[in-house]
PyMOL Python script that loads the backbone (N, CA, C, O; Angstrom):
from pymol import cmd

cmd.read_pdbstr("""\
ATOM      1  N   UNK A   1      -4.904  -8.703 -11.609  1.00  0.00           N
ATOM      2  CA  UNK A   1      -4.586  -9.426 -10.405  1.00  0.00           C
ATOM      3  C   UNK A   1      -4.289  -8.419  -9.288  1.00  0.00           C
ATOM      4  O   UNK A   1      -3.552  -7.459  -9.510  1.00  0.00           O
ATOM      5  N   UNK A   2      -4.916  -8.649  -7.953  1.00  0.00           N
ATOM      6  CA  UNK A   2      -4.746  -7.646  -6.829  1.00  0.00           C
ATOM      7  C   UNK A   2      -3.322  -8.494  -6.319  1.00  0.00           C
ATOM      8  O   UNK A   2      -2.986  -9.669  -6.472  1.00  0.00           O
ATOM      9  N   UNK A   3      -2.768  -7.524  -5.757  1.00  0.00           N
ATOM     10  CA  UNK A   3      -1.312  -7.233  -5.026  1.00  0.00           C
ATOM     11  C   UNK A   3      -1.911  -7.283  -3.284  1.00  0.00           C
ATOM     12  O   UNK A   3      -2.421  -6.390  -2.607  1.00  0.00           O
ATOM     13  N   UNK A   4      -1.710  -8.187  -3.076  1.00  0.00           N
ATOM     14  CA  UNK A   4      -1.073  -8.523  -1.315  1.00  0.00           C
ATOM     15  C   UNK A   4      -1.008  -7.216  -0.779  1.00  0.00           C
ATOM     16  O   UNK A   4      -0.575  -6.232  -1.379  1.00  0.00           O
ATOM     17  N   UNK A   5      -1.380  -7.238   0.183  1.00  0.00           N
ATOM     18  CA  UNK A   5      -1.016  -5.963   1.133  1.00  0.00           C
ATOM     19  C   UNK A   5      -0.126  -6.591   2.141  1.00  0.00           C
ATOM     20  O   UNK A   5      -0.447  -7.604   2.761  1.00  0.00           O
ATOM     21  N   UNK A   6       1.488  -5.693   2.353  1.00  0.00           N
ATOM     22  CA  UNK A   6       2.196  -6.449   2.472  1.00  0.00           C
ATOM     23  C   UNK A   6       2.232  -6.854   4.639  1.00  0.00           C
ATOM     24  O   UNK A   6       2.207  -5.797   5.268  1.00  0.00           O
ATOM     25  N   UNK A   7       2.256  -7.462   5.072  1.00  0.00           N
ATOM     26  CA  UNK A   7       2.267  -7.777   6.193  1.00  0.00           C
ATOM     27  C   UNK A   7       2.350  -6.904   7.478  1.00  0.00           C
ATOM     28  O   UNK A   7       3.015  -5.898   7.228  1.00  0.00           O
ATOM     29  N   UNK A   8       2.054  -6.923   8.345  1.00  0.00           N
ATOM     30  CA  UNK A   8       2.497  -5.195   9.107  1.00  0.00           C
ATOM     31  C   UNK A   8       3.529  -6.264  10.487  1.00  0.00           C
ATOM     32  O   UNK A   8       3.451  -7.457  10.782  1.00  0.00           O
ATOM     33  N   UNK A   9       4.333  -5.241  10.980  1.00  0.00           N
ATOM     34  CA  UNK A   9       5.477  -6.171  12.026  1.00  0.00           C
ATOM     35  C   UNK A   9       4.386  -6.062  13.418  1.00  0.00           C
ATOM     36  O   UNK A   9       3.250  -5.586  13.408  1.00  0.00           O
ATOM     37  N   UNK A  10       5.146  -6.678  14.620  1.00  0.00           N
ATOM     38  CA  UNK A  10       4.810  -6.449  15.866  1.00  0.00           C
ATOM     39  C   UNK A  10       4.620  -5.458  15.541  1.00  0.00           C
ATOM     40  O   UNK A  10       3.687  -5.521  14.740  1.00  0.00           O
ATOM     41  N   UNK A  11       5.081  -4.049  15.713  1.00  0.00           N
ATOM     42  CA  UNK A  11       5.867  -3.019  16.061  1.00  0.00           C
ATOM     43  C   UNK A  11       4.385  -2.212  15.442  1.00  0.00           C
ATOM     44  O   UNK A  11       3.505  -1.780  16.187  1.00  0.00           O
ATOM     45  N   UNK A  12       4.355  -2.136  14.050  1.00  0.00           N
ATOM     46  CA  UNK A  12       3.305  -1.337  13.501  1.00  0.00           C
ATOM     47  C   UNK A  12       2.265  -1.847  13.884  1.00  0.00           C
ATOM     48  O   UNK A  12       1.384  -1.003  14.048  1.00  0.00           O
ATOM     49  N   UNK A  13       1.852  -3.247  14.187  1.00  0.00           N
ATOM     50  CA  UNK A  13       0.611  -3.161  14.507  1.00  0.00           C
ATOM     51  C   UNK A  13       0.148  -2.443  15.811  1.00  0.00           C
ATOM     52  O   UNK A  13      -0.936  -1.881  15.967  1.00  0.00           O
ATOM     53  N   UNK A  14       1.130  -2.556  16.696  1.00  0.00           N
ATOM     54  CA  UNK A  14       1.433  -1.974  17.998  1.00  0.00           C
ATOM     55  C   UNK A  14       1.360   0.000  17.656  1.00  0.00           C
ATOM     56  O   UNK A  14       0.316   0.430  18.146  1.00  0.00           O
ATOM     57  N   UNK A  15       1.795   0.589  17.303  1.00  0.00           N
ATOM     58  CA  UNK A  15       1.306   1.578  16.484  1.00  0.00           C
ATOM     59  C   UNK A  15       0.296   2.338  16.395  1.00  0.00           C
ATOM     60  O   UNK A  15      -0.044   3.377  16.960  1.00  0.00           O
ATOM     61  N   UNK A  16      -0.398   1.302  15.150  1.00  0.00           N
ATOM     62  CA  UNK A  16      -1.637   1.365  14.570  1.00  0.00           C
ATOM     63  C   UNK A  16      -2.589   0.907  15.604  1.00  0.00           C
ATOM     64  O   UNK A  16      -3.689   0.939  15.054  1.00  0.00           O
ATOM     65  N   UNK A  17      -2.702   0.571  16.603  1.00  0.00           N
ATOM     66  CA  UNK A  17      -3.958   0.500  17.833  1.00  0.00           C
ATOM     67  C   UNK A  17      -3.332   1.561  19.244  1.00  0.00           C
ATOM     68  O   UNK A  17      -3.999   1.817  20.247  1.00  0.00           O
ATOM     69  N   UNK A  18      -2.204   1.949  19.031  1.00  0.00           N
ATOM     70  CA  UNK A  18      -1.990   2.745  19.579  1.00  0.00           C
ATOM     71  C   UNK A  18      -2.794   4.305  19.504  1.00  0.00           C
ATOM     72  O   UNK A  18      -3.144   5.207  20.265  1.00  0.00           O
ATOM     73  N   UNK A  19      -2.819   3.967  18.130  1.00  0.00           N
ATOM     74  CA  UNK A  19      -2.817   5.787  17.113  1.00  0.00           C
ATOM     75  C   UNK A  19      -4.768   5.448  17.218  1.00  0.00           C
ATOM     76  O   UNK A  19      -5.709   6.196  17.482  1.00  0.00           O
ATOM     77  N   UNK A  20      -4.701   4.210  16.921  1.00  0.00           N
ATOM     78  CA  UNK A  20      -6.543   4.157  17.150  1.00  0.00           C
ATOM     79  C   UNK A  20      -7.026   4.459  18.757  1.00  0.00           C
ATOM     80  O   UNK A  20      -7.895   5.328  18.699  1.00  0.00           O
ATOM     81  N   UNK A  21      -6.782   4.062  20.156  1.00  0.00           N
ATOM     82  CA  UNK A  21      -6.826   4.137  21.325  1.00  0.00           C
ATOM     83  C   UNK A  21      -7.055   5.985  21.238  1.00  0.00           C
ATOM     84  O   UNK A  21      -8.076   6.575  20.883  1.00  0.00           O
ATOM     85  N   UNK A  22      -6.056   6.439  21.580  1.00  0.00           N
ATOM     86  CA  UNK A  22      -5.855   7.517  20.995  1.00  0.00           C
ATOM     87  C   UNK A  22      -7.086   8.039  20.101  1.00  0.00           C
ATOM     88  O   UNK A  22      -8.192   7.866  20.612  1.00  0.00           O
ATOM     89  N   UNK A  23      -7.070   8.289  19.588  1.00  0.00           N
ATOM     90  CA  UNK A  23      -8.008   8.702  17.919  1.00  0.00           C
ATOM     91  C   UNK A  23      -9.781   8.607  18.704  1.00  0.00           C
ATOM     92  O   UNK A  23     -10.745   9.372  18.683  1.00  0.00           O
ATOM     93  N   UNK A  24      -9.525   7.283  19.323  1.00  0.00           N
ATOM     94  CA  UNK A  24     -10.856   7.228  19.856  1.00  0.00           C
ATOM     95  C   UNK A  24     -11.185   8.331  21.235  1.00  0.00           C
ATOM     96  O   UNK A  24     -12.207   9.015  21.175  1.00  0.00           O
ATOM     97  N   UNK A  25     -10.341   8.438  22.350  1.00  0.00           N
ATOM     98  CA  UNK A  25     -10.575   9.333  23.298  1.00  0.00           C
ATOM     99  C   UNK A  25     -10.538  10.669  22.940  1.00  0.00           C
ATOM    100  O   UNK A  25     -11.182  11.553  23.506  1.00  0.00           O
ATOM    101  N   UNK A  26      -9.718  10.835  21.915  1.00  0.00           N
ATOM    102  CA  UNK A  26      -9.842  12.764  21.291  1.00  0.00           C
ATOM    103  C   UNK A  26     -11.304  12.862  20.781  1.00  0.00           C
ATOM    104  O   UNK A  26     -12.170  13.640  21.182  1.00  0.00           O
ATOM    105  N   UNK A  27     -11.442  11.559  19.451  1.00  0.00           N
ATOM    106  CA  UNK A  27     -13.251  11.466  18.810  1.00  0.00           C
ATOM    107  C   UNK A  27     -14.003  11.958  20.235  1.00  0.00           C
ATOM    108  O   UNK A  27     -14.783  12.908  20.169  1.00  0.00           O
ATOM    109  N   UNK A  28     -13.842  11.528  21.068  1.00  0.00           N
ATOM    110  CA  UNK A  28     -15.130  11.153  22.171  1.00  0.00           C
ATOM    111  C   UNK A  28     -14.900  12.380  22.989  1.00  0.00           C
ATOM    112  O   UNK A  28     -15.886  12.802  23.593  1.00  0.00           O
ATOM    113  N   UNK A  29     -13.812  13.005  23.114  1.00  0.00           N
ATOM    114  CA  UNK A  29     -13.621  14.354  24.182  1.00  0.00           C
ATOM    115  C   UNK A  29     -13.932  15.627  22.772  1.00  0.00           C
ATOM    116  O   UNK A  29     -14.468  16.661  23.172  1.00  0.00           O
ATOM    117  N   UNK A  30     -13.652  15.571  21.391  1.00  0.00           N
ATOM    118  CA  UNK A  30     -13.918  16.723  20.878  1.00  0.00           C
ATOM    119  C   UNK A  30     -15.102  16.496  19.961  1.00  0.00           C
ATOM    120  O   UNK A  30     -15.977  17.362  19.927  1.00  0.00           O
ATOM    121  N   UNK A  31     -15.203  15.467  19.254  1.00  0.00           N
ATOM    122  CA  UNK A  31     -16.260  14.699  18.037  1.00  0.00           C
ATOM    123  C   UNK A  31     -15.355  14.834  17.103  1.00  0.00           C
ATOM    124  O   UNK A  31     -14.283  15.437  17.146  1.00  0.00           O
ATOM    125  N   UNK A  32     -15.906  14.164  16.149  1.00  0.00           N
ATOM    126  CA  UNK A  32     -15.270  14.403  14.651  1.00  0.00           C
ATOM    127  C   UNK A  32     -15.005  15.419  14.068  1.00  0.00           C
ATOM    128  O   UNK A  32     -13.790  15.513  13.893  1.00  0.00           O
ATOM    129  N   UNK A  33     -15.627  16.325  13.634  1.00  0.00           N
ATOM    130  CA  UNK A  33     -15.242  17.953  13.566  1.00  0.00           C
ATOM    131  C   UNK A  33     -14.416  18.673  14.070  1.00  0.00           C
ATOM    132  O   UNK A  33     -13.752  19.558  13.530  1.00  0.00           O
ATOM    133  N   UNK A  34     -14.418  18.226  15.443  1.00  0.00           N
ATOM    134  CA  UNK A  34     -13.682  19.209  16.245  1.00  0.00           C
ATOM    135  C   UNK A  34     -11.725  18.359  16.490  1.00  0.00           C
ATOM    136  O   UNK A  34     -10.722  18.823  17.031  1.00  0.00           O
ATOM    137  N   UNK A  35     -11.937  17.244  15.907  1.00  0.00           N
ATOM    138  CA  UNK A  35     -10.555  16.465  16.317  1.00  0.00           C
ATOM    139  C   UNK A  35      -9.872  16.749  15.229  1.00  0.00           C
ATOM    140  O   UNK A  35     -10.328  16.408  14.138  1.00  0.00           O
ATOM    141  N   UNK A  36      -8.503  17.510  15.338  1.00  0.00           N
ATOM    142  CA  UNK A  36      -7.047  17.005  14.710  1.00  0.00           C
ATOM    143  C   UNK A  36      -6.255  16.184  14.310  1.00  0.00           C
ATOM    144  O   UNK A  36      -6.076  15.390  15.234  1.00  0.00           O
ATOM    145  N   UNK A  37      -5.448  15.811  13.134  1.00  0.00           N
ATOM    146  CA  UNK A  37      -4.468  14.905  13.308  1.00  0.00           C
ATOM    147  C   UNK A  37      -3.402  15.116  14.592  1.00  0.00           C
ATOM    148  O   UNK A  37      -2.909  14.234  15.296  1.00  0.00           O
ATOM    149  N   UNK A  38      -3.207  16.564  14.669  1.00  0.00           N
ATOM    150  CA  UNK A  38      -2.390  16.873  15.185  1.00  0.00           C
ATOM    151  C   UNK A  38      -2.255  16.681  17.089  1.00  0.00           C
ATOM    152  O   UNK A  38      -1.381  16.527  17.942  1.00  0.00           O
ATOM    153  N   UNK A  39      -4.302  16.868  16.948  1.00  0.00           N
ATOM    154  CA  UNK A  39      -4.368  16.702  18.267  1.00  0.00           C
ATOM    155  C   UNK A  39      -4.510  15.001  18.898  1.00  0.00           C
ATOM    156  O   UNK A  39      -4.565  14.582  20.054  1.00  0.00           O
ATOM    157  N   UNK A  40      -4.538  14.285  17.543  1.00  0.00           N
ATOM    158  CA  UNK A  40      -4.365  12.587  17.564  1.00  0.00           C
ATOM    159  C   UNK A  40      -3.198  12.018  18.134  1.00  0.00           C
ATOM    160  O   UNK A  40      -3.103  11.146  18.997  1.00  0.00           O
ATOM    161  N   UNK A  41      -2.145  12.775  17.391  1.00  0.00           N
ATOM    162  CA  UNK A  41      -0.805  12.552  17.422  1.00  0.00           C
ATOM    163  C   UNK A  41      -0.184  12.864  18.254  1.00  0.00           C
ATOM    164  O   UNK A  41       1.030  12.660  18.231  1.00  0.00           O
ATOM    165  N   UNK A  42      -0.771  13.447  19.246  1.00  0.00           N
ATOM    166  CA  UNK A  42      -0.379  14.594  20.771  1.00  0.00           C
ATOM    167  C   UNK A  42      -1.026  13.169  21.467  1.00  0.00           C
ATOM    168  O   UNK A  42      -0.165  12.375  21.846  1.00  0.00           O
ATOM    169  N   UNK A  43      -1.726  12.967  21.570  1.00  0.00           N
ATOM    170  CA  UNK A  43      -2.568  12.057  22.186  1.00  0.00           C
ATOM    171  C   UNK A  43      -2.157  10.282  22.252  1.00  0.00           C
ATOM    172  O   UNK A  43      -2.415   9.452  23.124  1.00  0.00           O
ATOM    173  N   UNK A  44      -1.541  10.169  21.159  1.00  0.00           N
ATOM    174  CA  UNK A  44      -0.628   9.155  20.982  1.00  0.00           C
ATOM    175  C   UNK A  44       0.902   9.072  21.470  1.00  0.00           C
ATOM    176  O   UNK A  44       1.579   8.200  22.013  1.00  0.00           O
ATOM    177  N   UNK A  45       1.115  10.293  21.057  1.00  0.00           N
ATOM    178  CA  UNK A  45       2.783  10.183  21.824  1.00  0.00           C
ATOM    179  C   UNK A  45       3.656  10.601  20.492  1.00  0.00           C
ATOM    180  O   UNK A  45       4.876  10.740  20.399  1.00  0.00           O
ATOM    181  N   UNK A  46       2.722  10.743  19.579  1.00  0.00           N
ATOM    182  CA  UNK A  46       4.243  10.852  18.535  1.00  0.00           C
ATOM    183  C   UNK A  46       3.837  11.755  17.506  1.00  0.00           C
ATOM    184  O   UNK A  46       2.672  12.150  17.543  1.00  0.00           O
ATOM    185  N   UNK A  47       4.703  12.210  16.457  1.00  0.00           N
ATOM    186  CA  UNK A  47       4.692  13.165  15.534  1.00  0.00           C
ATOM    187  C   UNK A  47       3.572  13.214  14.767  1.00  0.00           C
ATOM    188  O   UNK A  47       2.841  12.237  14.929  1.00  0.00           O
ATOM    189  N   UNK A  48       3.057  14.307  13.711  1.00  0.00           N
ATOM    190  CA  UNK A  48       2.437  14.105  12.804  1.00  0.00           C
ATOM    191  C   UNK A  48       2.731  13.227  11.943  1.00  0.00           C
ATOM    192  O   UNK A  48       2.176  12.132  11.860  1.00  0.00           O
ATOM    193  N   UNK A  49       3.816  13.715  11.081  1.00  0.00           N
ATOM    194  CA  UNK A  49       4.240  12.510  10.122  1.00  0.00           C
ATOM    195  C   UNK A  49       4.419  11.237  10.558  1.00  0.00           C
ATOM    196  O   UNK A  49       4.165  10.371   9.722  1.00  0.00           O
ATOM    197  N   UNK A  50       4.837  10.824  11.779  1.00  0.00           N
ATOM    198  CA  UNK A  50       5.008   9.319  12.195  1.00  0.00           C
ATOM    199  C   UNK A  50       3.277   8.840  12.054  1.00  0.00           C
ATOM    200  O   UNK A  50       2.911   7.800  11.507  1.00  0.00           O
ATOM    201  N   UNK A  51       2.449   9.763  12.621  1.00  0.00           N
ATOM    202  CA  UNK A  51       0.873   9.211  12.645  1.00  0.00           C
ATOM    203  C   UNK A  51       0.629   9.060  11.170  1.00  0.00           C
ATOM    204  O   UNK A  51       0.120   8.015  10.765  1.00  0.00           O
ATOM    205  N   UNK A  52       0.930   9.956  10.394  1.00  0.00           N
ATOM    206  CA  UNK A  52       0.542   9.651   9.005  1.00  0.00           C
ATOM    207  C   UNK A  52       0.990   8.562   7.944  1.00  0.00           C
ATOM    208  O   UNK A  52       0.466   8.269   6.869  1.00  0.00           O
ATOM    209  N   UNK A  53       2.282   7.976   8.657  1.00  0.00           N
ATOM    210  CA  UNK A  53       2.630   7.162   8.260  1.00  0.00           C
ATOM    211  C   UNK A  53       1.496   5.937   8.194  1.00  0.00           C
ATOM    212  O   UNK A  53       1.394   5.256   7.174  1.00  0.00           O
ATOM    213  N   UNK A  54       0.703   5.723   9.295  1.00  0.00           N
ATOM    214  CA  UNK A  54      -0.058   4.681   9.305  1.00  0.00           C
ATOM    215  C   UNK A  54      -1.561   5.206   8.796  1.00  0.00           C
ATOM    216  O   UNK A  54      -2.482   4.417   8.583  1.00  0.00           O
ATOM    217  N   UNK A  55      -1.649   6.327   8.669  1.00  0.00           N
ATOM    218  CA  UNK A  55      -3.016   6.483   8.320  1.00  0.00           C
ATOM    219  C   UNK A  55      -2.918   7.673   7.267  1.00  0.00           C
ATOM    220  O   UNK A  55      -1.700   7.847   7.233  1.00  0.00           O
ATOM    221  N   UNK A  56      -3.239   8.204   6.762  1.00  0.00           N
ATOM    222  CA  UNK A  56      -3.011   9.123   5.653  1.00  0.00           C
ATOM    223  C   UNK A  56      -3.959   9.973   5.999  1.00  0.00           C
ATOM    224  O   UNK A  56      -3.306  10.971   6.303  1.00  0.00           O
ATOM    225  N   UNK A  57      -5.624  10.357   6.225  1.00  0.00           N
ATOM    226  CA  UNK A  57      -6.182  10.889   6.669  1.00  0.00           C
ATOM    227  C   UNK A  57      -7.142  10.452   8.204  1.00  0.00           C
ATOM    228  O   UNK A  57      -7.412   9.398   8.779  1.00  0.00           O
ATOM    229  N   UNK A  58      -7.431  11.881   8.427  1.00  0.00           N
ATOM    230  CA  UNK A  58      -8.396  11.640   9.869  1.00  0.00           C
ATOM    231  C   UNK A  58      -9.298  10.641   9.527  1.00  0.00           C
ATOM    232  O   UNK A  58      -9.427   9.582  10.141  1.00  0.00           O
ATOM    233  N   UNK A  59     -10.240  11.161   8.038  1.00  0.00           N
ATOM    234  CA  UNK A  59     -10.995   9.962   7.922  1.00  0.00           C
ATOM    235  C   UNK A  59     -10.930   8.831   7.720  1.00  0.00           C
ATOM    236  O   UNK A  59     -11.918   8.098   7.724  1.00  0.00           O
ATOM    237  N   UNK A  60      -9.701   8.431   7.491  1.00  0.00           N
ATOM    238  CA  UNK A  60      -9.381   6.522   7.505  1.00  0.00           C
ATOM    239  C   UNK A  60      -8.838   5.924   8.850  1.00  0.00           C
ATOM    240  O   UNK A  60      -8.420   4.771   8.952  1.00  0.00           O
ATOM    241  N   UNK A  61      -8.902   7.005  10.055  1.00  0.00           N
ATOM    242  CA  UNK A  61      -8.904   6.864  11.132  1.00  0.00           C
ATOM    243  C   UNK A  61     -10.314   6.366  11.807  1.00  0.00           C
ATOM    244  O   UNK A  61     -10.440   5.289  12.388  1.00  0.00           O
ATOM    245  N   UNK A  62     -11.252   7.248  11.646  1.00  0.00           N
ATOM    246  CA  UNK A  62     -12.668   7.000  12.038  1.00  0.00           C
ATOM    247  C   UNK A  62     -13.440   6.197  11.099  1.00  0.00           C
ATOM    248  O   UNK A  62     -14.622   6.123  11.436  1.00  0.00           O
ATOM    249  N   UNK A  63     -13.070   5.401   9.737  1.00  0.00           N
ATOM    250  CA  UNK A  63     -13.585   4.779   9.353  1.00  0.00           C
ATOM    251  C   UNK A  63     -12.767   3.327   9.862  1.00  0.00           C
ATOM    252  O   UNK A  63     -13.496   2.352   9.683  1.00  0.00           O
ATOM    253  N   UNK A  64     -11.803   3.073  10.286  1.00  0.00           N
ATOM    254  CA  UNK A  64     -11.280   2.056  11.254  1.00  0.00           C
ATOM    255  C   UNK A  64     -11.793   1.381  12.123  1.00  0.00           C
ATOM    256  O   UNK A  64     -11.930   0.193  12.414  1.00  0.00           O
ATOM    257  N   UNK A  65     -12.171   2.777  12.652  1.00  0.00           N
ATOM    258  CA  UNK A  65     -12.786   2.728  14.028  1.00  0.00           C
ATOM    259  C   UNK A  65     -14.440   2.251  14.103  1.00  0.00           C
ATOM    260  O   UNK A  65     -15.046   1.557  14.920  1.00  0.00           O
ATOM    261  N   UNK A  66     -14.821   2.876  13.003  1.00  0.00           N
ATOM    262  CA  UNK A  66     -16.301   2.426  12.895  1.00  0.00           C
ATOM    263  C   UNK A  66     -16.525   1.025  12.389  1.00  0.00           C
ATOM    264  O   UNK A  66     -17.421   0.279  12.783  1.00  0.00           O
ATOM    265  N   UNK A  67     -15.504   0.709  11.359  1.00  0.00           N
ATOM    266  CA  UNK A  67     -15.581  -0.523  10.985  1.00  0.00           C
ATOM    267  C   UNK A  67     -15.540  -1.696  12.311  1.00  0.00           C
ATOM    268  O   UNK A  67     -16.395  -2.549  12.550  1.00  0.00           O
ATOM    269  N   UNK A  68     -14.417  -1.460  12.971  1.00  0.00           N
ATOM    270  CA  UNK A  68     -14.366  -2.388  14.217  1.00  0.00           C
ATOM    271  C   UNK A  68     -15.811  -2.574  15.169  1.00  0.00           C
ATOM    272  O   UNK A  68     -16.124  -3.615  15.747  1.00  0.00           O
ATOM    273  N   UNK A  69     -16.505  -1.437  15.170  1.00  0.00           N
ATOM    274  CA  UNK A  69     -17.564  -1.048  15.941  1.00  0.00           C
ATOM    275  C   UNK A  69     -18.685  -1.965  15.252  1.00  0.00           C
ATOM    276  O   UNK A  69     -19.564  -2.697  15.707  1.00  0.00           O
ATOM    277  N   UNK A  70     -18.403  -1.721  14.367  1.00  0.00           N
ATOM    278  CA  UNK A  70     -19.781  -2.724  13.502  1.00  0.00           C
ATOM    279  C   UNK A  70     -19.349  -4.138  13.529  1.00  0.00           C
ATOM    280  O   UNK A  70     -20.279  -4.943  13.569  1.00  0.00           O
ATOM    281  N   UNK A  71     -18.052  -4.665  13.513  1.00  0.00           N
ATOM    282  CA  UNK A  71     -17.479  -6.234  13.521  1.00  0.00           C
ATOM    283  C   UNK A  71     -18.135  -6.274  14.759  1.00  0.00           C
ATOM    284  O   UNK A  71     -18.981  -7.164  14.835  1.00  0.00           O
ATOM    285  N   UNK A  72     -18.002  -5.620  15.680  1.00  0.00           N
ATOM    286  CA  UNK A  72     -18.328  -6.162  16.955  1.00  0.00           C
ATOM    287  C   UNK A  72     -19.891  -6.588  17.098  1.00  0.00           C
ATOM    288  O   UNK A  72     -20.326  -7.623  17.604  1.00  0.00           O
ATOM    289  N   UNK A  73     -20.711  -5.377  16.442  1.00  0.00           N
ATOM    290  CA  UNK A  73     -21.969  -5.616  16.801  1.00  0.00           C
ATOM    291  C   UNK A  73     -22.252  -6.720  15.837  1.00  0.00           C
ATOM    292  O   UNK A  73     -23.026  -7.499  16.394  1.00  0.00           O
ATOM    293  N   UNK A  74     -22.011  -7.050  14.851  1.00  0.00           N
ATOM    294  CA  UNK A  74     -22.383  -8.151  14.023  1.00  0.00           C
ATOM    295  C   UNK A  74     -21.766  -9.618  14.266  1.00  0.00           C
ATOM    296  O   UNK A  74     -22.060 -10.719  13.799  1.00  0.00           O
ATOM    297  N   UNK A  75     -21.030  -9.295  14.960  1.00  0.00           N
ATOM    298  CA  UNK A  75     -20.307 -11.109  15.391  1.00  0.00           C
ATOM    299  C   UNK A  75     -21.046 -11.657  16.642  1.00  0.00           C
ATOM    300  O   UNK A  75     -20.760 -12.768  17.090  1.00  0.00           O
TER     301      UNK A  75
END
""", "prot")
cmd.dss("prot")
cmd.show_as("cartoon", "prot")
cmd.util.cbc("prot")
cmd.orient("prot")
């Protein structure tokens, strides 16, 4: 049996499109290669570890991001 993923507040979701906003203008000013967590997290406003809190790696950042990109083109 799969386990619920448990709910996210205002607050984190607020966050988590924060840290994506972000994530996306560094992607687009350096590319993928060339972008940081660190330089994500500069870009967002807040720590490393606070960014990692919501995302664990760069790449589940840009796979976020791509995912949304494709909801869009397919809806």
């Amino acid at each position: 049996m799969e386990i619920p993923a448990p709910r996210r507040t205002r607050i984190q979701q607020e966050k988590r499109e924060l840290i994506l906003e972000a994530a996306l203008e560094v992607f687009s000013t350096n590319g993928f290669r060339g972008s940081t967590i660190d330089q994500i997290a500069e870009a967002a406003g807040m720590s490393k570890p606070n960014l990692l809190y919501y995302f664990r790696r760069k790449e589940d950042i840009h796979e976020t991001l791509m995912q949304r990109l494709l909801d869009t083109w397919l809806a």
